[in-house]
N, C-alpha and C positions, 0 to 999 in steps of 0.2 A: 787763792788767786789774789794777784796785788791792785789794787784800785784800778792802776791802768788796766791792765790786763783785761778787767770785769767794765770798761769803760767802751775798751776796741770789741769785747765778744755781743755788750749789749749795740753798738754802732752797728756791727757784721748783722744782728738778728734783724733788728729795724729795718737796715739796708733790702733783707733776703725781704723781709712782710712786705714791703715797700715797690719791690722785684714782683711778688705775688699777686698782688693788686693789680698792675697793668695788665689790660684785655689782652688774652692769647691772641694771637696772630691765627687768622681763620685756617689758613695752610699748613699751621706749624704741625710736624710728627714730631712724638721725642722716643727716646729708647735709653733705659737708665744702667751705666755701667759700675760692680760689683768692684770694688779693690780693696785689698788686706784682710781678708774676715771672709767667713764663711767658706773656710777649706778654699780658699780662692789668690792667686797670688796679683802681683802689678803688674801693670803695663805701664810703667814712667820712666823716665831717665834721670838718671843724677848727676851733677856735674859740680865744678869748683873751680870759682872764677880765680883762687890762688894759683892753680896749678897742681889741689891737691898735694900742698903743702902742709896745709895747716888744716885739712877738714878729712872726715872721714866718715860713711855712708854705713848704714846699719841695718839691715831688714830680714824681718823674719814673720811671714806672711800664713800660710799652710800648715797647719798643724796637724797632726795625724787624725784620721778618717774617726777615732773613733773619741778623741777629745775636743776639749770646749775647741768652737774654730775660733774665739778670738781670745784664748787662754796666752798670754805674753807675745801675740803678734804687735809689731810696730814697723814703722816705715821711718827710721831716726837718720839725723844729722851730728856727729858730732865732730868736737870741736879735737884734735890734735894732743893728748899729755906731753909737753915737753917740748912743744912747739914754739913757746916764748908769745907771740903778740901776732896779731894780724892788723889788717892796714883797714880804717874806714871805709864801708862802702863794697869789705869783699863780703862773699856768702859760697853757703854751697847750699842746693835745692835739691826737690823732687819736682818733675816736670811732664803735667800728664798734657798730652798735645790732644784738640782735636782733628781726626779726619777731614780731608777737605771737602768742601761743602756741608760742614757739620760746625757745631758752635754749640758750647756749656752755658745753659739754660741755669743750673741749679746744683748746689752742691751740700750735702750731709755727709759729716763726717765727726771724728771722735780727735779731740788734739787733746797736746801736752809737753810740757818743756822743763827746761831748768838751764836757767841764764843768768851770766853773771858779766859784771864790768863791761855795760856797756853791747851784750849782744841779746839781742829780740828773736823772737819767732814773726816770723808774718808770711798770711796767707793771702795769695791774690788771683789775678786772672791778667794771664796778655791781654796786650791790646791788638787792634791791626797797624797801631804805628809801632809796636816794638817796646811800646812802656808795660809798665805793672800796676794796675789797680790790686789797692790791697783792700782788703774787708776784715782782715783779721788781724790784730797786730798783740803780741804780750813785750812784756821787756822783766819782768820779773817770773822765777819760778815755780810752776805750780804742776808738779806730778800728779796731782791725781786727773785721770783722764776725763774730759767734757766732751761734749756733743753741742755740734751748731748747726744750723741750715741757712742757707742762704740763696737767695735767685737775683737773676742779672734781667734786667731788661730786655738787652741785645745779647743774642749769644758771643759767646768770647773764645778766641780760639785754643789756649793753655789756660791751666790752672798750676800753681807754685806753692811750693811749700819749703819760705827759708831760713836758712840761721844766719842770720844778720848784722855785723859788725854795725853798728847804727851811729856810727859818727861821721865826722867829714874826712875827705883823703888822704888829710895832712895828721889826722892822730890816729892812736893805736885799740887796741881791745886787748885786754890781757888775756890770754886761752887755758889762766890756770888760775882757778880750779876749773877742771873741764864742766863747757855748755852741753846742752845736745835741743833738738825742737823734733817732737815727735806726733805723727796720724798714724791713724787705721778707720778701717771699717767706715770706706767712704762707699756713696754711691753721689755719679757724675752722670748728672743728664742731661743730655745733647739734643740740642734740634736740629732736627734733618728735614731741608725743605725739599730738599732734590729726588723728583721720582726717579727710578727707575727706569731704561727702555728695552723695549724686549722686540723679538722679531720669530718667527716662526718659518719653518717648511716642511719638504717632505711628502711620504705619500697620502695624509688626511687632509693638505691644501691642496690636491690635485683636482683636476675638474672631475666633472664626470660621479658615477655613481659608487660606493666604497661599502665594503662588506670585509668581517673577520676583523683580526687586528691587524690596527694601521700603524704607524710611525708619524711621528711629530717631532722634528727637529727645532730647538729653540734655541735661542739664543739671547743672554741681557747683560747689562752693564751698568752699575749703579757709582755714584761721585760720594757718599756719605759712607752709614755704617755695615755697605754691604748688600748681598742678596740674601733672603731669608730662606724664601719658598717660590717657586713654579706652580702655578692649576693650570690646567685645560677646563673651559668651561661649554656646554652645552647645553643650549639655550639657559644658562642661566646657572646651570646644574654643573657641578665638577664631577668631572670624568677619570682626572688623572693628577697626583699631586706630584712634586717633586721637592722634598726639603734639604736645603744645601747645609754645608757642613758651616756649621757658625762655633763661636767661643762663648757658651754662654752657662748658667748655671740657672737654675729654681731656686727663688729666695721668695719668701713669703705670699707664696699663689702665684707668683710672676716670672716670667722668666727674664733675668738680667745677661748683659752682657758682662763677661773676662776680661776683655781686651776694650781697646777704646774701637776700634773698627772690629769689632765680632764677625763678620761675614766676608768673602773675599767680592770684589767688584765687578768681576767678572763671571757666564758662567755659563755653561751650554751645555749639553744632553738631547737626549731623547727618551720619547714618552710612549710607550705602547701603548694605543686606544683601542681597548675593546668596544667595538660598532656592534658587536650582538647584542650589547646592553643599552642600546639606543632604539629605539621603535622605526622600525620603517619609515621613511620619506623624508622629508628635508628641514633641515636644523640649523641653527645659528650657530658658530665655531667661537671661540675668543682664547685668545692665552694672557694670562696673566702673570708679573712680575711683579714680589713685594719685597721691601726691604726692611733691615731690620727694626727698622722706626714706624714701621707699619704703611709708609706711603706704597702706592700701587699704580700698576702700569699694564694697559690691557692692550692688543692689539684692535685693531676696530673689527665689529664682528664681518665675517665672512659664511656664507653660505655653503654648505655642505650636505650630500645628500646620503640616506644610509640604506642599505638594503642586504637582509642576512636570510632572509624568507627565500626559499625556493620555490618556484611557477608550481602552480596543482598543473592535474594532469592533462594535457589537450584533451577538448571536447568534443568527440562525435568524428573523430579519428577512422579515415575509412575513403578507401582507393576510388576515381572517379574511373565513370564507367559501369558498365551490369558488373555486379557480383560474382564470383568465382572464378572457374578456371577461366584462362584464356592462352591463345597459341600465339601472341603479340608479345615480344619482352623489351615491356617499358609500361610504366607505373605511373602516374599522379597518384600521389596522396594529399592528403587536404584536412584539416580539423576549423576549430573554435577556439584562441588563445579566452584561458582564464580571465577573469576580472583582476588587474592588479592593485587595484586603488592606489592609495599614494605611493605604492612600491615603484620599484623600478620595471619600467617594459618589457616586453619582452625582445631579447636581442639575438638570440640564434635558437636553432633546433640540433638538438643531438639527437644522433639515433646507428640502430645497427639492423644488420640484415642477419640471421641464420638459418640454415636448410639442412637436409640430410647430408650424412657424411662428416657431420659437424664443422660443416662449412659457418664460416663466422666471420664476418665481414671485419668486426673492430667499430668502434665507436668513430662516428665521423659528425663533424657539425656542417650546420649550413648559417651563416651569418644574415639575416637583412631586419630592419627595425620595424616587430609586431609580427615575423615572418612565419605563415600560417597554411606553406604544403613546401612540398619538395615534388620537383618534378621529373619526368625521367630516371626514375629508378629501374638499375636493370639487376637480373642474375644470374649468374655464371651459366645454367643452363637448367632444361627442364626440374620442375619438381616443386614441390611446397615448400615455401621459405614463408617466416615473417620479419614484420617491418614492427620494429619497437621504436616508437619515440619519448625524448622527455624535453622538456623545454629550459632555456637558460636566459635569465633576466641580465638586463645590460650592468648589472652588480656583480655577475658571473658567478649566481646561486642555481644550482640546476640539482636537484635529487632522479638517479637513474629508478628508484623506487616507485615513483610517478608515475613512468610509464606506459603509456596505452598500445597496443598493440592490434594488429590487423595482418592478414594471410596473404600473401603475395603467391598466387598460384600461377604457374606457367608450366605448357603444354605443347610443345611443337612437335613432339614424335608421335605418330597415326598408329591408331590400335592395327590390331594384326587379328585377321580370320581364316576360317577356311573347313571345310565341308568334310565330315566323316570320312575315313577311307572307304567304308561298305553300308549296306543299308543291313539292318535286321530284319534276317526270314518273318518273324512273327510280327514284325510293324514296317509293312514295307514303304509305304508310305509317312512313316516319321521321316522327318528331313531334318539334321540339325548339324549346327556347323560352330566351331570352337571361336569363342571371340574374348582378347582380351588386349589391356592397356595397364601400361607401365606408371603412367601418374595420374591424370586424372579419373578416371572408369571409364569404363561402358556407361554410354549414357543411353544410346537407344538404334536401333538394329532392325532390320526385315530382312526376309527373303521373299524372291521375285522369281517368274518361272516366263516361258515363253514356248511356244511351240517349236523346233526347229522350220527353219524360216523365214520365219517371223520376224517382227522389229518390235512390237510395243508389247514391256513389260508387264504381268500383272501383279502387284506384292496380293501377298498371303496373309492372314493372320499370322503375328509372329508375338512368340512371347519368348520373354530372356529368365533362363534357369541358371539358380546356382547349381554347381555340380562336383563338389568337394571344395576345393581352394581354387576352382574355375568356373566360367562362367558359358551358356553355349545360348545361342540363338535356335530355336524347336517350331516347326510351320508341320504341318499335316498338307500334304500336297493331295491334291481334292481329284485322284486319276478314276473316279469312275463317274467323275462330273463332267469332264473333260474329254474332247475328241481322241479316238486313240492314238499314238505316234510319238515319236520322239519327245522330250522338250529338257531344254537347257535350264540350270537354275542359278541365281545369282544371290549373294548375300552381301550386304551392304551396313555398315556400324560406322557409328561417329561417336568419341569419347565426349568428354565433360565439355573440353576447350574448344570443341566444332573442327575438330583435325577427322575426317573420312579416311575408309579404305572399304575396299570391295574382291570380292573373287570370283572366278565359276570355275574353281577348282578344287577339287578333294586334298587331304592332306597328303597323300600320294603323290598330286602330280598331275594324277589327271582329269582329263573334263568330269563336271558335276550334270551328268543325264540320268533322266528315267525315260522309261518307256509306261506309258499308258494302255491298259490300265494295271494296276499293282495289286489290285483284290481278284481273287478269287471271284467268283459271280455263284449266286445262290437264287433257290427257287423254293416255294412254299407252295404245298397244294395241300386244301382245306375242302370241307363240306361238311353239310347240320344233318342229322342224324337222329331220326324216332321210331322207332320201333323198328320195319323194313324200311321206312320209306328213307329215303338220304339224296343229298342234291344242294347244288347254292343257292335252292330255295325248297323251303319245307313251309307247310303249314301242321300247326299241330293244336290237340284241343287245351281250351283256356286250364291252365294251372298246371301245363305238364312240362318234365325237367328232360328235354333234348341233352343230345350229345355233340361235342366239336371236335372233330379226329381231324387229322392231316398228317403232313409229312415234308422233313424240311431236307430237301438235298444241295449236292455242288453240282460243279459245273460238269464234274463224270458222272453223275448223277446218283453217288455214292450218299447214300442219311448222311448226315451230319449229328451225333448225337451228342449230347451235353448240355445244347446252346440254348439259352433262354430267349423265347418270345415274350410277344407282348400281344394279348387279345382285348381292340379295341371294341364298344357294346355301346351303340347307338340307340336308346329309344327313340321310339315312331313320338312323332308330334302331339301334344295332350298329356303326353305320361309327366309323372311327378320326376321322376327320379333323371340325373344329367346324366351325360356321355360318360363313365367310365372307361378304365383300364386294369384289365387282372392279367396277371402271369402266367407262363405256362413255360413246362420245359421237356427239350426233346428227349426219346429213350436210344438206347444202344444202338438203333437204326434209322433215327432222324425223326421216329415216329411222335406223336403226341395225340391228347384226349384231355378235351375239361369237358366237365357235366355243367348244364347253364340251367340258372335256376327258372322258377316259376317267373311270369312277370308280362306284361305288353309284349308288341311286338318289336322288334330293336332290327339294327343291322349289324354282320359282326363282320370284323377283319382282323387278318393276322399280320403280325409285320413281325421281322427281324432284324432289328435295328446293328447287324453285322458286329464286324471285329476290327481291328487292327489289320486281318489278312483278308476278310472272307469280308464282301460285300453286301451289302444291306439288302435285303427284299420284301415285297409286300406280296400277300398272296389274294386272290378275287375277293371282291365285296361278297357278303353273301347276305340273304333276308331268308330273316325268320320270323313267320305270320301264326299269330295264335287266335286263336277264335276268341272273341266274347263268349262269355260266362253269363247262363240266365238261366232261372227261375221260372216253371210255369206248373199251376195248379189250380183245377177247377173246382167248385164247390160240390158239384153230384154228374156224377158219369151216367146218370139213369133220369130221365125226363121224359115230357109227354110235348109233341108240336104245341105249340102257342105258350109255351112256358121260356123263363128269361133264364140263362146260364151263365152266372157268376165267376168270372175269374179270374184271379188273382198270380203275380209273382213277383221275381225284383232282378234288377242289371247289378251282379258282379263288378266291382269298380275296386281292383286290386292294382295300384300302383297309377289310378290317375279318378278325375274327377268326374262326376255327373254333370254335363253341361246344364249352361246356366240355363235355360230355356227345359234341361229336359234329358232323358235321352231317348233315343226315337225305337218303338218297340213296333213291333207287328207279328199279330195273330194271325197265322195259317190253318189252310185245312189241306187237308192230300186228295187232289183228284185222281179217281181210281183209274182212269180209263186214260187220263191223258199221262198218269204217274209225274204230277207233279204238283208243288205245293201253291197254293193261292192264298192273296192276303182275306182277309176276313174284316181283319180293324187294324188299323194302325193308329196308335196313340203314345204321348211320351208319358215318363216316368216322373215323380217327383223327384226331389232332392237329393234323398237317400237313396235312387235308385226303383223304389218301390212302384206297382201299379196295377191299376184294378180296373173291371171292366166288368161288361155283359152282353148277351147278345140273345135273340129270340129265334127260333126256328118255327116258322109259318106252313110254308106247303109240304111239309114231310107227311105221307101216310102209309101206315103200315111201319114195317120197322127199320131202321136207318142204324148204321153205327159208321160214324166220323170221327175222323183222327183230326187232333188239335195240338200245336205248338207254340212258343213263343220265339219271334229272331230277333237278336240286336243285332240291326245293317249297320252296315259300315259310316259313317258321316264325318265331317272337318273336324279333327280336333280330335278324334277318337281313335287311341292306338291299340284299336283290335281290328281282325278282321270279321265279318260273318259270322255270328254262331248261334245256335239253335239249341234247347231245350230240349227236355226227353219227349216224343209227343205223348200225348193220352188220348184215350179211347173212351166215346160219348156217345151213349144207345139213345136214340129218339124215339120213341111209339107216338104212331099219329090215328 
């Protein structure tokens, strides 16, 4: 390099340190563009203030993908072979312009020349009055290529790069031996003060509450080197980016610009925002535009609300009113809306109706804010239908899955009954009558009978039988409790939903009558029976086993044989043992016989608790009296007058107790003349029964023999009658 040369490169370097030193501008963005080098071509103009007479432009920038990128690239000037002389003051250039609202901050690059008689290289910057500051100047040749940097205070809006006739307008430059002024491998960085502005719409600024993906229509427009990139930001958070098509290239971790404007200035799209990736309830919005210098431009945040969640299920979902059927068609329903927290409210009900026949009403909504029944629901006609709802928040998220459901039961058609055609021989008195219903059931039924008449009903027991795949209302009509004569009967059923119907008709046709009475009538004749003696009352001695005969006939007074009685067996008052009931059953002729055991005295009745045809009967009470049971023994059958006679025995107590006190005994003697017995002593017995005694005979002389017994009489509480001991025979000698 020739003195000057190395004079103007060190003035350029100073100049650039010089440039470096001034405080950045608090505002300033820069963005540094890439020219001649690195597989990258220009963005300049060249021109020739001769007319392109005398100069001629040389450039070869791009080198193939897989060689050195700045293997022989240059950006040359040269000068015309054969052109003769050019005029002081002409050039021809490279001319990299800034973008407007942009201005060259800084410029690195690689030069190199070869000049002769009188033509320089120089390198400068427009100004905004139309002059050329230069920074770089040579005037002598020097090929091997150098590297400068330099920075401007103020940005500047071109940079030049010329070959220079460097004299005055009146002398010449010789063009031979050809000049040329050559760069590469610049990078020009630009300040860009100018943001961006951007604007947005669409359906994510819409009021109201926003679910799924939305739409974001933007819009920006930048004065420098472009739009770069688009975000959607929420609360704070990017949502959505959009990066515009720029000229730019990767050169050492950074990304440079191609072109002097890399980005185009204008720019507009849409953004699909997925709100499911947003939390429930209300967010800050902002869009943002950056340029390529990195300034940035936000919308002012705006308010927006998200909701992707669907309502849980209504709560406690359930028709007002008593529960089940009813013969009324119209519905409230009613629930509990869920807790939505910050979500969106609730804003309608969906719901549908389906019932038999695969009636299916379709999905219907009801709109109002928080709305929590529906009223007036009706259905096509009788039957079980239900009522599904699910809920739908004012984000318009509703899941049919949710859904709670309840039974819309409706009944207006009245069951239908009606009375046997015949009554059955063998139960003439069953009454029962067919009842049934089409939607709700049988819910509950009587029948009623009246005397012909008469006016006031009386209901029967009634009970309701299944009876295959139907159902019948069954009363025993009570005709031998009843005066006899005609009597009319009625039956009466109301299903689930309180819909009545009635008859007093058979299924036939016609009237539901009986005549009373419907049984057969029956008659029992009994009697006790011991040894000869028999009658509906017997006495018999303690411990012996009587017999019970009778005979059970109808009303032609033909036996009845088969039918089982029932022999009810009353102890007398004091006995241990309660009131039983033993069986007994007729023979081939209505006849019957039980053997009754040892025991007290009892009373017995027979009863025949009847049939379905043949009426009930009781036959006479009867009593049967058994003696007390006693004990009697003296110590010596042979005595002398004045001497004491010992004697001893005990009260039988089979089947009840010795009273508390005792029970009361009395020794007899048999007066011969009057032939009957007289007491002698009367005393009671201990505990067990037992008792002892004595007695003296005083005025007996000569020889005496007396008959002696013991009686146990009758007294409260004791369920025997009378009975007497074996007597004994007692010789006195006086």
């Amino acid at each position: 390099m020739t003195r000057s040369g190395r004079i103007l490169l060190l003035a350029a370097i100073a100049l650039a340190l010089a440039a470096l030193a001034l405080p950045a501008r608090a505002a300033a963005a820069k963005y540094a563009v890439a020219q001649c080098g690195w597989h990258i071509g220009a963005d300049a103009d060249w021109s020739d203030t001769t007319g392109g007479a005398k100069f001629r432009p040389d450039a070869y920038c791009v080198t193939p993908p897989s060689a050195d990128p700045f293997d022989g690239t240059h950006m040359k000037s040269f000068t015309r072979e054969g052109a003769g002389t050019v005029s002081g003051t002409r050039f021809a250039r490279w001319r990299w312009t800034a973008p407007p609202g942009t201005g060259i901050v800084n410029v690195r690059a690689t030069w190199w020349h070869a000049l002769h008689d009188g033509l320089e290289h120089r390198i400068g910057t427009g100004t905004g009055t139309g002059g050329f500051d230069v920074f770089a100047s040579a005037s002598e040749t020097d090929t091997p290529p150098k590297e400068f940097a330099v920075g401007f205070a103020s940005p500047r809006p071109a940079l030049e790069s010329r070959l220079l006739c460097a004299r005055p307008e009146d002398r010449y430059c010789d063009l031979d031996p050809q000049s040329f002024s050559s760069v590469r491998a610049l990078t020009i960085t630009l300040q860009d003060d100018s943001a961006p502005a951007t604007s947005v719409s669409g359906d994510l600024t819409a009021t109201g509450w926003q679910r799924g993906p939305r739409a974001l229509a933007f819009g920006a427009t930048d004065t420098g080197g472009g739009l770069r990139f688009a975000e959607t930001l929420v609360d704070g958070a990017r949502v959505a980016l959009t990066e515009h098509q720029c000229e730019k290239a990767m050169i050492g971790g950074e990304w440079r610009a191609t072109r002097m404007r890399p980005c185009a200035t204008s720019a507009s799209g849409t953004q699909a925002i997925s709100t499911s990736l947003i939390s429930d309830g209300p967010h800050s919005l902002q869009h943002c535009a950056e340029d390529f210098a990195g300034n940035r431009s936000c919308t002012a945040p705006r308010p927006i609300y998200t909701d992707n969640t669907a309502p849980a299920s209504p709560r406690q979902l359930g028709i007002s009113g008593a529960p089940g059927w009813r013969r009324v068609n119209g519905f409230d329903a009613g629930w509990v809306n869920p807790a939505q927290g910050v979500a969106s409210p609730i804003g309608s009900a969906s719901y549908r109706v389906t019932g038999p026949d695969g009636y299916d009403s379709g999905v219907r909504q009801a709109a109002a804010d928080g709305i929590a029944a529906l009223a007036g629901l009706q259905v096509p006609r009788s039957g079980a239908y239900q009522l599904v709802v699910w809920l739908r928040d004012a984000a318009g998220n509703e899941d049919p899955a949710s859904a709670a459901a309840v039974p819309l039961l409706f009944d207006d058609v009245p069951p239908t009954t009606a009375f046997s055609a015949a009554q059955d021989p063998e139960q003439p008195e069953l009454v029962s009558a067919a009842v049934a219903d089409l939607h709700s059931g049988v819910a509950q039924g009587r029948i009623l009978y009246r005397r012909r008449g008469a006016e006031r009903w009386v209901a029967m027991p009634t009970e309701r039988r299944a009876d295959g795949g139907s159902q019948r209302l069954v009363a025993h009509f009570p005709s031998d409790k009843v005066p006899p004569g005609v009597y009319a009967l009625r039956a009466e059923v109301e299903d689930a939903a309180g819909n009545g119907a009635g008859t007093e008709s058979r299924a036939d046709g016609s009237p539901m009558t009986l005549r009373a009475p419907l049984k057969q009538k029956t008659r029992i004749f009994s009697r006790l029976r011991y040894r000869r003696r028999g009658g509906e009352r017997v006495v018999v001695p303690f411990g012996a086993r009587p017999w019970l005969t009778g005979r059970l006939v109808g009303a032609d007074g033909e036996g009845l044989g088969g039918r089982d009685l029932l022999v009810a067996l009353r102890p007398g008052r004091g006995a241990f043992g309660r009131a039983r009931t033993v069986g007994a059953t007729t023979g081939p002729h209505g006849g019957f016989r039980l053997r009754l055991g040892p025991g007290p005295s009892r009373r017995v009745r027979v009863t025949f608790a009847g049939t379905p045809s043949l009426a009930a009967a009781s036959g006479r009470p009867l009593k049967l009296r058994v003696r007390g049971g006693i004990s009697f023994r003296p110590q010596s059958l042979s005595l002398h007058t004045g001497e004491w006679l010992r004697m001893r025995g005990r009260v039988y107590t089979r089947g009840t107790a010795v009273p508390r006190r005792g029970k009361l005994v009395s020794i007899q003697y048999f007066e011969r003349d009057a032939r009957r017995w007289r007491p002698v002593i009367v005393l009671r017995s201990d505990h067990s029964g037992r008792f002892h005694t004595r007695y003296r005979f005083r005025y007996i002389s000569g020889t005496a023999r007396i008959r002696l017994r013991a009686v146990a009489p009758p007294e409260e509480r004791w369920p025997y009658a009378a009975g007497a001991s074996h007597p004994a025979l007692v010789r006195v000698s006086g």
